[in-house]
DRENNUMAR-367375 format. One record per residue: residue in three letters; x, z, y of N, C-alpha, C, O, CB in turn. Coordinates in steps of 0.02 Angstrom, whole numbers, padded with zeros to 5 digits, always signed. Atoms other than C-alpha are relative to their C-alpha. Last residue first. Glycine has a CB too. Layout:
% DRENNUMAR-367375
ALAXZYXZYXZYXZYXZY/...
This chain:
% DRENNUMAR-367375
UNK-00067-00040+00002+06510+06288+03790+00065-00042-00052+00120-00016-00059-00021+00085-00035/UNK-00029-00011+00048+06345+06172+03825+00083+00035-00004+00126+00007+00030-00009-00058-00024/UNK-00084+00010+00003+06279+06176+03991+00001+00028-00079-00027+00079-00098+00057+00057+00069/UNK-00015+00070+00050+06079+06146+03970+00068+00015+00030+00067-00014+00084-00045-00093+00013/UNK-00049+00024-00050+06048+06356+04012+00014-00069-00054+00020-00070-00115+00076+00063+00022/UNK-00051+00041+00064+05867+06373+03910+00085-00011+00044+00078-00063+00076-00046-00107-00025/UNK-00079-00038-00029+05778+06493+04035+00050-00008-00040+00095+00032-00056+00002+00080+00009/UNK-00020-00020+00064+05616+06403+03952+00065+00052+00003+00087+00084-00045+00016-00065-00041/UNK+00053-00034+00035+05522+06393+04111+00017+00035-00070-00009+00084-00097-00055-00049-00009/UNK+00024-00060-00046+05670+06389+04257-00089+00038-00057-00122+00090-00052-00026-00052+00109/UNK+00050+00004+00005+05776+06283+04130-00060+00048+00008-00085+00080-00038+00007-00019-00037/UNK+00059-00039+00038+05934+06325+04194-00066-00010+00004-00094+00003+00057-00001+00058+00012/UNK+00083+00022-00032+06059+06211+04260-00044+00045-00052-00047+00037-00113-00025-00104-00010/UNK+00045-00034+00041+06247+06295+04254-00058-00027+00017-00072-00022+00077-00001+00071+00005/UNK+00049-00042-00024+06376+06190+04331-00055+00004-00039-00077-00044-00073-00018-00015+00060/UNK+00042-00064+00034+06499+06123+04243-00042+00053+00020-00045+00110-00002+00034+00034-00026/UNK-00018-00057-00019+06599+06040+04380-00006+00055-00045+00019+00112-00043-00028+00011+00052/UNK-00052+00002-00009+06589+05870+04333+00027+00058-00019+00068+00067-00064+00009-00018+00051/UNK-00009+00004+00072+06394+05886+04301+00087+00002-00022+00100+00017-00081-00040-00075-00025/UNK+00011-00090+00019+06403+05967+04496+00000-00005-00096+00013+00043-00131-00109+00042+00041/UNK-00064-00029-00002+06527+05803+04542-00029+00079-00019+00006+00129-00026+00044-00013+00080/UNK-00073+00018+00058+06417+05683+04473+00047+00045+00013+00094+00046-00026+00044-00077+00007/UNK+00006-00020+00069+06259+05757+04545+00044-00019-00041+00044-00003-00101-00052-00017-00026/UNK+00012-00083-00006+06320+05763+04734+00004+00012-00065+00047+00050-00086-00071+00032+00034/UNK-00085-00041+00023+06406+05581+04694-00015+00054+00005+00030+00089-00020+00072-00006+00045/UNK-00016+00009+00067+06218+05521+04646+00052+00054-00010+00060+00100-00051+00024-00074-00018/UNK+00034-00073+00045+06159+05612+04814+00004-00017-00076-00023+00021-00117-00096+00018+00019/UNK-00014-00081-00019+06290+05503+04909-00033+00069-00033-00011+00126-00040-00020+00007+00072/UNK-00074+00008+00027+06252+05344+04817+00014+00065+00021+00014+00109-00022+00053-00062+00032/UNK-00001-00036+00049+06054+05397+04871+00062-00001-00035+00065+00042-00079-00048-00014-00035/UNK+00020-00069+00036+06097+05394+05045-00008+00029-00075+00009+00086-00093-00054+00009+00020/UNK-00056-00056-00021+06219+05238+05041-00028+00062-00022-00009+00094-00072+00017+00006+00084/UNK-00048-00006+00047+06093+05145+04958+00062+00040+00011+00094+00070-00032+00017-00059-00015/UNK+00006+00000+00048+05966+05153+05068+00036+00016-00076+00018+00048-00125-00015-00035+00012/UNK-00001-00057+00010+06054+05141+05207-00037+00026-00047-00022+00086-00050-00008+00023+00045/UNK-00061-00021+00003+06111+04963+05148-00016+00090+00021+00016+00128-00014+00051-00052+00054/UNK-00022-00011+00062+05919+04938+05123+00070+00025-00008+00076+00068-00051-00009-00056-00032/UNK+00022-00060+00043+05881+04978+05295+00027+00012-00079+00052+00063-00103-00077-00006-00004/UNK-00009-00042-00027+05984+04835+05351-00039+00084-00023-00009+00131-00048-00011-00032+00057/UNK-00092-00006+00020+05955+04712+05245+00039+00059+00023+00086+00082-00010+00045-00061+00036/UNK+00012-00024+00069+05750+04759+05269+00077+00006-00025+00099+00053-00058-00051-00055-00047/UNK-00065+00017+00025+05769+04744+05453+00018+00014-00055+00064+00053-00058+00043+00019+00030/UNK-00020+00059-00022+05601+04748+05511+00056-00048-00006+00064-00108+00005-00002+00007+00043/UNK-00061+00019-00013+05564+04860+05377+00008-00068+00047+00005-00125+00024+00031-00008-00064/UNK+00053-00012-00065+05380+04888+05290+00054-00008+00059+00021-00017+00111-00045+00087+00001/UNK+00075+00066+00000+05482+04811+05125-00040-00008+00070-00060-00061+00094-00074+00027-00063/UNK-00043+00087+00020+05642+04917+05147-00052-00038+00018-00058-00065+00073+00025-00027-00094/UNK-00019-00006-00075+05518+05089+05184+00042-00065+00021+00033-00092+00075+00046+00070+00013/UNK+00045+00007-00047+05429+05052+05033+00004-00016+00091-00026-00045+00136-00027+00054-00015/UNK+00010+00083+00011+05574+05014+04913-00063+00005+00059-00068-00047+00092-00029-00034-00099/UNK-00056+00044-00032+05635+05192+04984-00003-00062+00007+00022-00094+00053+00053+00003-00028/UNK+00005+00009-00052+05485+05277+04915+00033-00030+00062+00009-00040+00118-00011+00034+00001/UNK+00072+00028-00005+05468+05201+04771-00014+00009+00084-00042-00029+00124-00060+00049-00054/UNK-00006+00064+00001+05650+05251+04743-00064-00046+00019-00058-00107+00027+00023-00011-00061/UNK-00043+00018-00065+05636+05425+04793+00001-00062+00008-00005-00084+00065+00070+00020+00002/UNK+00056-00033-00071+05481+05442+04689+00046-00008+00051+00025-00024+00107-00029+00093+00000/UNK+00061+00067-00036+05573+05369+04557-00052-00004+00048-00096-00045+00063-00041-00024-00043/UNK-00053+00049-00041+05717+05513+04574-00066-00101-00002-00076-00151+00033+00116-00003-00077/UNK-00020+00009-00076+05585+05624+04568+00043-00046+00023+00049-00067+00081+00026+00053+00025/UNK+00049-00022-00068+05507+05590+04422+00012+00007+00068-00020-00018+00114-00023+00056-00005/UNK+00006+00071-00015+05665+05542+04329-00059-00015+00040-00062-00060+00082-00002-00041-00062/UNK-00037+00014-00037+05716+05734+04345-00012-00086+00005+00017-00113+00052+00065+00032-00020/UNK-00017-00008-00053+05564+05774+04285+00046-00027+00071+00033-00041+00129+00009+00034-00018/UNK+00057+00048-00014+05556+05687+04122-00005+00015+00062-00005-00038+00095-00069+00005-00039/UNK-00006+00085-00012+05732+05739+04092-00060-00025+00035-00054-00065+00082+00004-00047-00073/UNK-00060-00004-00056+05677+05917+04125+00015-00073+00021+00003-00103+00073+00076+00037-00031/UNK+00036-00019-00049+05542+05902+04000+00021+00002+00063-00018-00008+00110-00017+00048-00011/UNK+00022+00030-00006+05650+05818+03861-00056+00002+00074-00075-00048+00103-00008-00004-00057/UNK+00058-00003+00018+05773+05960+03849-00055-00053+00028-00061-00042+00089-00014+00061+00011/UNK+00053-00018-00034+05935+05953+03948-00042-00034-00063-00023-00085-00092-00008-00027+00084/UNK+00027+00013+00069+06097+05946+03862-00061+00030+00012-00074+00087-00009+00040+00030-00065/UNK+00085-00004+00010+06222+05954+04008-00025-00020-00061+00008-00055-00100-00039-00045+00049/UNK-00014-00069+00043+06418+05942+03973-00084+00028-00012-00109+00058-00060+00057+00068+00053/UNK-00030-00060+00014+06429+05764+04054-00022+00068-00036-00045+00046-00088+00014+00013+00050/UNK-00045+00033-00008+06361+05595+04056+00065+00050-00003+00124+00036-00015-00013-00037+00058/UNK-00030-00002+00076+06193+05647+03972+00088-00013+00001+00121-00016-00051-00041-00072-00051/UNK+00003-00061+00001+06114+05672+04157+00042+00013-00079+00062+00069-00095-00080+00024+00013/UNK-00038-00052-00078+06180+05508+04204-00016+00063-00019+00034+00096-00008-00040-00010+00092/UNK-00054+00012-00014+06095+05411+04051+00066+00055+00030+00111+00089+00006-00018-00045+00036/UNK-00008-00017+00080+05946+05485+04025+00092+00011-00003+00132+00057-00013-00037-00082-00063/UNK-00015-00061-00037+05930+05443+04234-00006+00049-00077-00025+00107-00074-00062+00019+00075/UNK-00063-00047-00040+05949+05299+04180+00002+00038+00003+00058+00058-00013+00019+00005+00048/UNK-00074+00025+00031+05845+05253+04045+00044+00048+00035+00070+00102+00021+00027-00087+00018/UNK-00004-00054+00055+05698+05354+04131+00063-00005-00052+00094+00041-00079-00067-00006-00043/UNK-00012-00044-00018+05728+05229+04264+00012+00072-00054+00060+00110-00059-00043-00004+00044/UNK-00059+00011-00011+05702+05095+04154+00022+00038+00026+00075+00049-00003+00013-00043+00022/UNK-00030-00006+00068+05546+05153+04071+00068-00012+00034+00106+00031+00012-00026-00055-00066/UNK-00021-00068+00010+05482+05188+04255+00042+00006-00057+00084+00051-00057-00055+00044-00006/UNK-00068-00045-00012+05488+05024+04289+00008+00054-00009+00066+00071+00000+00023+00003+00051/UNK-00027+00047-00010+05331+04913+04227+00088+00036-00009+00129+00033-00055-00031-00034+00070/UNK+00006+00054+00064+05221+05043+04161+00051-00048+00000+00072-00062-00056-00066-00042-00002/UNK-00030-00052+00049+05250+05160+04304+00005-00045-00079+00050-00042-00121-00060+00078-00003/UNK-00068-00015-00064+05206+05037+04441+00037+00005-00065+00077-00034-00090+00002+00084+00069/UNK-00016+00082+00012+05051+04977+04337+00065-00008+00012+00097-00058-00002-00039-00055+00047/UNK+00008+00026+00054+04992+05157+04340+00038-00068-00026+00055-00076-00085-00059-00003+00002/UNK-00075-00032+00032+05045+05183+04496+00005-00002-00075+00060-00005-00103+00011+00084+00019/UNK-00053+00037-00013+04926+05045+04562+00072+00012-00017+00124-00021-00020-00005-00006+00055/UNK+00001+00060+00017+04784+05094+04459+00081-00040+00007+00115-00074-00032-00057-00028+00044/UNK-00036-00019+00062+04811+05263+04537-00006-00049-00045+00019-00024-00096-00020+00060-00030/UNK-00084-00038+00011+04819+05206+04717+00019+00032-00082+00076+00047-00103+00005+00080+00061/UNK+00026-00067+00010+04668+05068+04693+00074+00042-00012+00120+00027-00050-00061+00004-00070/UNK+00030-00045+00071+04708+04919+04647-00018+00042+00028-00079+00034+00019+00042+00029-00059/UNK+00010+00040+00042+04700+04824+04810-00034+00029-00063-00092+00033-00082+00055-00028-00010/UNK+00061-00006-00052+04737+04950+04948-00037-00029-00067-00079+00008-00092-00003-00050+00090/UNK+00055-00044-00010+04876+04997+04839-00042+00012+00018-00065+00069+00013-00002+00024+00010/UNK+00010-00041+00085+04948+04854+04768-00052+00045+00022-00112+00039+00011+00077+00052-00041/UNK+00084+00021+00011+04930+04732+04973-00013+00054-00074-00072+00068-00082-00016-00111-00021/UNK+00060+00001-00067+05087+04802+05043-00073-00011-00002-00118+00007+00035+00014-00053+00046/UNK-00018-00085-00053+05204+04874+04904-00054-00016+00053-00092+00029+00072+00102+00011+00052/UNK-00002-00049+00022+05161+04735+04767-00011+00074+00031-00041+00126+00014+00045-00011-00021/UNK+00029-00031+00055+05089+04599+04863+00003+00058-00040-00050+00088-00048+00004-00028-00030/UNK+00076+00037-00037+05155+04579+05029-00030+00021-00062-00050+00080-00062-00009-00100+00023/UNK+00007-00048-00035+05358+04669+04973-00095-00024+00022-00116+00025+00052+00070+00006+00063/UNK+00005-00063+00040+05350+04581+04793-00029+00054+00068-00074+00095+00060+00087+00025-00040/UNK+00090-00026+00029+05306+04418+04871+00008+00062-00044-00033+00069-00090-00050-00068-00060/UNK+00047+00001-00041+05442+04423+05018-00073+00004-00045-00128+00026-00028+00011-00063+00045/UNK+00039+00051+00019+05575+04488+04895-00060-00014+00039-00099+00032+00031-00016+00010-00060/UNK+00008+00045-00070+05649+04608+04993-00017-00062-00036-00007-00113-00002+00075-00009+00057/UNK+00077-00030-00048+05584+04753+04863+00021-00066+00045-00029-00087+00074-00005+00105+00053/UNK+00047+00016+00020+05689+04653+04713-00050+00018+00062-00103-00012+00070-00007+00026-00064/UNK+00011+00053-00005+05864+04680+04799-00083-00039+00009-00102-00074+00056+00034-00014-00049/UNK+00008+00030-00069+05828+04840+04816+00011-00067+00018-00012-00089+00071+00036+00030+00040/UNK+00053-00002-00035+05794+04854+04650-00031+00000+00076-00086-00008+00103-00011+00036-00020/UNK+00051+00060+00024+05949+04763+04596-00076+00033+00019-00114-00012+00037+00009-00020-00096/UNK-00009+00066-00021+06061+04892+04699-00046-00076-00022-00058-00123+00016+00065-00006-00019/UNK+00007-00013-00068+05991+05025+04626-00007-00051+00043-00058-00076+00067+00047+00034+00021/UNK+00064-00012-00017+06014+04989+04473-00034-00002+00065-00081-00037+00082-00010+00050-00019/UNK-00002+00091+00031+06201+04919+04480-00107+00013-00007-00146-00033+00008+00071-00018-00126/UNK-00031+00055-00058+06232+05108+04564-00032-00065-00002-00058-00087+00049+00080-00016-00010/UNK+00053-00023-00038+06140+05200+04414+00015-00026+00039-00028-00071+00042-00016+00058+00013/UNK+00047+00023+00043+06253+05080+04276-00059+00032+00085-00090-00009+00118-00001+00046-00105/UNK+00013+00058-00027+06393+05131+04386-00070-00033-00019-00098-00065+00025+00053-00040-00017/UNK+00001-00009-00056+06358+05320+04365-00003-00080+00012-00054-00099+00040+00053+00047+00026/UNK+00061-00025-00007+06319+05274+04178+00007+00029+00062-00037+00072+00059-00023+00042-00052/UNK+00009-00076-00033+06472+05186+04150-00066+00016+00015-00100-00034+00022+00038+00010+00068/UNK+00004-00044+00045+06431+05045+04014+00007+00069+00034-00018+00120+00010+00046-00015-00050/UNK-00024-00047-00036+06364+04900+04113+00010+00068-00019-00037+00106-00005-00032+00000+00044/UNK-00070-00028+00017+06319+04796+04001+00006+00029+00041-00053+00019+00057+00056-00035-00010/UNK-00037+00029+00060+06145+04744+04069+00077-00010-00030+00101-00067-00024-00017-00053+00003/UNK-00045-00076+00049+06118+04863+04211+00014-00035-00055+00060-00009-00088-00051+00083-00029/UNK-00074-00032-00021+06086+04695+04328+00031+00063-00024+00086+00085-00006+00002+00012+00068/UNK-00068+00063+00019+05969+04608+04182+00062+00021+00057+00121+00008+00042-00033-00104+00021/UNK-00020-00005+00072+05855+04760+04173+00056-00040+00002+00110-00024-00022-00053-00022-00056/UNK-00056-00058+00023+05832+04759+04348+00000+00006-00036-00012+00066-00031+00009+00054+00011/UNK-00041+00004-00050+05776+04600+04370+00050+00062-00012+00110+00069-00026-00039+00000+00068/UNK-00058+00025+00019+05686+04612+04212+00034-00019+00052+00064-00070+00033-00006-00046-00042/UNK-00009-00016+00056+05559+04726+04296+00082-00010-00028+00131+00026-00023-00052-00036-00034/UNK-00058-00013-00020+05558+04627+04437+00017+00042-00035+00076+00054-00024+00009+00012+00056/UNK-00059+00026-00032+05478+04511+04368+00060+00016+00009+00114-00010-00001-00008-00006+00042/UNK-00023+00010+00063+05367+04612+04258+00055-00049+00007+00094-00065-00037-00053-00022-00047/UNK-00031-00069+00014+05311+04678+04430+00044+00005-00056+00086+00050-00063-00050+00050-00013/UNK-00068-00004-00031+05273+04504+04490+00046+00058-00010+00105+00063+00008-00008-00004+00067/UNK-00070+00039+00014+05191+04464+04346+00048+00004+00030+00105-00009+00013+00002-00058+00000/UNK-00066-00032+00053+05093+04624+04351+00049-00042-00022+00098-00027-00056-00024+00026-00069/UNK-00021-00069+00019+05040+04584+04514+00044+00026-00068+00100+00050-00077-00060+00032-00003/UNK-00027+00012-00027+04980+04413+04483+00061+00047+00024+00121+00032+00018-00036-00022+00026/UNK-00029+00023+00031+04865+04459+04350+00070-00030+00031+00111-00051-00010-00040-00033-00026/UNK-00041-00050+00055+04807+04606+04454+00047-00053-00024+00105-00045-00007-00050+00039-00071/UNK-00045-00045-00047+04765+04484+04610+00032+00040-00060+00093+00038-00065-00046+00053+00064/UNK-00055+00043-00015+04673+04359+04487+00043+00050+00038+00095+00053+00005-00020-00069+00042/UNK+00000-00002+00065+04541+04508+04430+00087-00034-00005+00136-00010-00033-00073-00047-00037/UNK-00035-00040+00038+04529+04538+04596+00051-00004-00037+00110+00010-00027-00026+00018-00028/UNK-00080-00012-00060+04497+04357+04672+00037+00077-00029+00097+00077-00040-00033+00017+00117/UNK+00016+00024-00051+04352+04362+04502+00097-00002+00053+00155+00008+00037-00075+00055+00028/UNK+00084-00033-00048+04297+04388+04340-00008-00022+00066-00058-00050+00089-00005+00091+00016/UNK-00011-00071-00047+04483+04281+04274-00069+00024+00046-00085-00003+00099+00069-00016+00060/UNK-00076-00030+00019+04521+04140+04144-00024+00082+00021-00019+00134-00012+00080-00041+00060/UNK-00025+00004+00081+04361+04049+04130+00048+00048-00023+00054+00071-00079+00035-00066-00017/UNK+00068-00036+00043+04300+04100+04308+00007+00024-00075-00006+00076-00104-00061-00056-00006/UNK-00022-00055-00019+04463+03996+04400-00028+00063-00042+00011+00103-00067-00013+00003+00066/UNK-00061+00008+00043+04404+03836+04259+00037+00077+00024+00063+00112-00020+00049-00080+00021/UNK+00030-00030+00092+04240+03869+04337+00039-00004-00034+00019+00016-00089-00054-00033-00045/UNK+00003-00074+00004+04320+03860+04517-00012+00027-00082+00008+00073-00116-00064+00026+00051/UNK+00066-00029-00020+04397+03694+04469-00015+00064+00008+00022+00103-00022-00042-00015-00037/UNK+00045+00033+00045+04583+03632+04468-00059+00025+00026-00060+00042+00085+00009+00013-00075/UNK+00049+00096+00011+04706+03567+04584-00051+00013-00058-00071-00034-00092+00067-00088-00040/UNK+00008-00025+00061+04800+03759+04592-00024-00070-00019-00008-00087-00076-00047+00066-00012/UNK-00105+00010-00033+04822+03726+04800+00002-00009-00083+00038-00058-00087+00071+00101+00053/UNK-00013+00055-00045+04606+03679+04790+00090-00004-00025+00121-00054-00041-00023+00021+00097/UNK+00003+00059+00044+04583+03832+04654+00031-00068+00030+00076-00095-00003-00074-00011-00016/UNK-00008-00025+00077+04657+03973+04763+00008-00085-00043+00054-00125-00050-00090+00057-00031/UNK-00053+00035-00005+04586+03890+04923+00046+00021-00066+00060-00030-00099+00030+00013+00070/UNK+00017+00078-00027+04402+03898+04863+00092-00032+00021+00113-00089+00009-00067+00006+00092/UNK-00005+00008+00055+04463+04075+04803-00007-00072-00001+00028-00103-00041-00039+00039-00035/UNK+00051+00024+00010+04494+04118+04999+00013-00005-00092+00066+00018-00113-00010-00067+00051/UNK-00033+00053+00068+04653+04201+05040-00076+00005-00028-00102+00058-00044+00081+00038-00069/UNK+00029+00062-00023+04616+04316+05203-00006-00067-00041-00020-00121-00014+00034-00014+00053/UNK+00072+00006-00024+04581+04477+05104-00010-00092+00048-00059-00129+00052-00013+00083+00064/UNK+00045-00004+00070+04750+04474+04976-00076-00032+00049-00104-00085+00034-00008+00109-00047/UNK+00044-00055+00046+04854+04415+05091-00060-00012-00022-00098-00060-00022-00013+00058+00030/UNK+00042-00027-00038+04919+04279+05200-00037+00056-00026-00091+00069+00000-00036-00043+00021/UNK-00018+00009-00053+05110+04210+05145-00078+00020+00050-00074+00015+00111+00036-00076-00001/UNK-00084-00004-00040+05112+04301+04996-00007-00020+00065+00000+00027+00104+00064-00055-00031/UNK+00022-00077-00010+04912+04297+04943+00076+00036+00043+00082+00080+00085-00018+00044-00096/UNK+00051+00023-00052+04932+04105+04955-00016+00084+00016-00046+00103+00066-00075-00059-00033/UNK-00036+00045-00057+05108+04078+04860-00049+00028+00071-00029+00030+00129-00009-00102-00020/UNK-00056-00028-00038+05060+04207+04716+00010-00014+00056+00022+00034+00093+00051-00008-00023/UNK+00003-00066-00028+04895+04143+04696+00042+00033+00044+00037+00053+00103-00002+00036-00042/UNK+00045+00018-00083+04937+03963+04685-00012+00077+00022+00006+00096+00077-00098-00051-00008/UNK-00031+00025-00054+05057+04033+04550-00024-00021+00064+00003-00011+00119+00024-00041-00019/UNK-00033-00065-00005+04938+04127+04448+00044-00010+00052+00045+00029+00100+00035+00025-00064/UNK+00041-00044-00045+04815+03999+04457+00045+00039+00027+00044+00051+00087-00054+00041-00030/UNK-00001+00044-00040+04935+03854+04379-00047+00037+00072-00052+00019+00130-00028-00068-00039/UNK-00075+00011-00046+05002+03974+04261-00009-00026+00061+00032-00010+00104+00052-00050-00031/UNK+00015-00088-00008+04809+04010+04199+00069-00006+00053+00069+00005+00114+00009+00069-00093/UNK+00059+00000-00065+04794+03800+04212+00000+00076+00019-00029+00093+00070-00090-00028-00024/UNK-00009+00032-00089+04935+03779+04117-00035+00026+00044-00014+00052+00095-00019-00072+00017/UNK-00050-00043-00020+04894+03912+03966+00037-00022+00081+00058+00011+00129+00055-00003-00065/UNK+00034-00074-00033+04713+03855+03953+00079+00023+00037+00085+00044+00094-00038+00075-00079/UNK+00018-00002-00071+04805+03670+03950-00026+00034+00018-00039+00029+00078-00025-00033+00024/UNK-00078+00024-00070+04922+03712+03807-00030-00003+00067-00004+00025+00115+00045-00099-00007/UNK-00038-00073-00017+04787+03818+03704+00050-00020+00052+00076+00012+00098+00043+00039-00071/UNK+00026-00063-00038+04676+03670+03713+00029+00039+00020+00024+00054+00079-00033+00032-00021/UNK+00023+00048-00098+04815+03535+03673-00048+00059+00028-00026+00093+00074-00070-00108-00003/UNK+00055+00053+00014+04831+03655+03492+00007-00007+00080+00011+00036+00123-00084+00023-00042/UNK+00071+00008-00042+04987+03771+03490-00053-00061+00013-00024-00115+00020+00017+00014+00062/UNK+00058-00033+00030+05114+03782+03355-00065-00002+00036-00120-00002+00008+00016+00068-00011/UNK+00015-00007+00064+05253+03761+03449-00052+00017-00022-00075+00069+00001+00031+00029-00023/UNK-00012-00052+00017+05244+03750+03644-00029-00016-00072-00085-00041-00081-00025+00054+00045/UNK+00001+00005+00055+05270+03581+03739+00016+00071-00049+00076+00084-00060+00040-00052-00004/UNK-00056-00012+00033+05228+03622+03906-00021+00008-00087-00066+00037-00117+00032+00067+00036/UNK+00036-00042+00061+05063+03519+03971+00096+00005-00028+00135-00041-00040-00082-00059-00069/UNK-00036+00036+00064+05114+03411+04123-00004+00052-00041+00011+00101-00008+00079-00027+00005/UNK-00089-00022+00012+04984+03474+04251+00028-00039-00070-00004-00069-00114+00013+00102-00016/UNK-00015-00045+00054+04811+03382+04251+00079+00014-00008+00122-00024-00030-00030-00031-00065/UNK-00059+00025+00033+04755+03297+04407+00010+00059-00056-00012+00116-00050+00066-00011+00054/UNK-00089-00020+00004+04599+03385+04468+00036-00041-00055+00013-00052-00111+00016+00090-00023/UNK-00022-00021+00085+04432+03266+04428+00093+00028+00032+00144-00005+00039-00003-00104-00080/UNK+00037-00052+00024+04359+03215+04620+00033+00053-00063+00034+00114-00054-00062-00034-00022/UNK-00026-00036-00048+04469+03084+04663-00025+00112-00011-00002+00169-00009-00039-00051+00076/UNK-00088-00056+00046+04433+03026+04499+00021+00019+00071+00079+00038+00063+00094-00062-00060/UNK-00015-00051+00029+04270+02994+04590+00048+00038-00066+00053+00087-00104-00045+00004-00004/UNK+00026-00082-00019+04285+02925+04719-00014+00046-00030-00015+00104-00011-00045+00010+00026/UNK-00066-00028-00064+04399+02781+04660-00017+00070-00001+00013+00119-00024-00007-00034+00095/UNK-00050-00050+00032+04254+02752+04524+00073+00037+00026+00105+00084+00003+00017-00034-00053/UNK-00052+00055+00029+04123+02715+04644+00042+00044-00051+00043+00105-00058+00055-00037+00065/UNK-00069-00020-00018+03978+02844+04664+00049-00049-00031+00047-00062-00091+00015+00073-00023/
């Protein structure tokens, strides 16, 4: 074999980020994992999870399968790791549009709005919402869901129910953020599966803006919520 042919052969080696403290090994495990994760993303995005070869994986990625092996069991294994980046994505997506935002009705608004942003993401709606659950597995996938965003939601809706005269008990809270992420999960679903995702999403946001202002104007109002197990009334006098 000439020598042309075979550095043709030997993947090019990414430019190695300069990270403190770390030994050349640790820099090019950490490239080459980045360098999967991303070919992944691109190739499972524009054809999914089942038609996306691992042969093409490595090829778009420029390195070897046994380098793919090193990191990750298998196309799975790579599908999770891809997954929770994109979830940890959008994660701080919406973390960074409630960031200051000190009303806690706007604060739930400015939420909202950044997670619908996040579902028309073309590799959040193919991977996360369209390929997660066939993929992981449906409680795998809520699992991963719930890990990512639910803490933020649970913020809010901490938030908003704390905004007036209420003084609900930890069980209630946990509830009431239960359903309202169940609305939201299920709304980012219907956006994503959407021929007109801009369009759905604006009703989207209207409906639940409208069932925010329902609950801002009954915490407003002082209305009585009674805790149907403890028969605790959370209005404070």
């Amino acid at each position: 074999m000439s020598k042309s042919a075979a550095k043709r052969l030997i993947p090019s080696i990414p430019t190695l980020p300069d990270l403190p403290g770390a030994t050349r090994r640790q820099q090019y495990s950490s490239s080459t994992k980045r360098a999967l994760v991303e070919a992944a993303t691109h190739l499972f995005t524009e054809h999914g999870y089942a038609a996306t070869s691992l042969d093409a994986i490595v090829a778009e990625a420029q390195v070897t399968k046994g380098a793919l092996y090193h990191h990750y069991s298998g196309k799975q294994a790579l599908f999770e790791a891809v997954f929770e980046r994109i979830e940890a994505e959008a994660a701080n997506a919406i973390a960074k549009g409630v960031k200051g935002v000190k009303d806690p009705w706007e604060k739930a608004l400015e939420g909202l709005r950044a997670f619908l942003a996040v579902v028309q993401d073309p590799a959040y709606r193919r991977i996360v919402i369209q390929e997660g659950p066939a993929v992981l597995g449906y409680e795998r996938f809520r699992e991963q869901e719930e890990r990512s965003s639910f803490s933020i939601v649970l913020d809010v809706v901490q938030n908003v129910l704390s905004a007036g005269p209420w003084q609900l008990e930890q069980p209630m809270i946990d509830t009431f953020s239960r359903i309202f992420f169940g609305a939201l999960s299920s709304a980012g679903e219907g956006v994503a599966s959407s021929t007109e995702p801009e369009e759905a999403s604006a009703r989207v946001e209207a409906a639940i803006g409208f069932m925010l202002m329902g609950l801002r104007s009954l915490v407003d109002q002082g209305i009585e919520l009674i805790d149907p197990v403890t028969g605790a009334n959370a209005v404070t006098n």
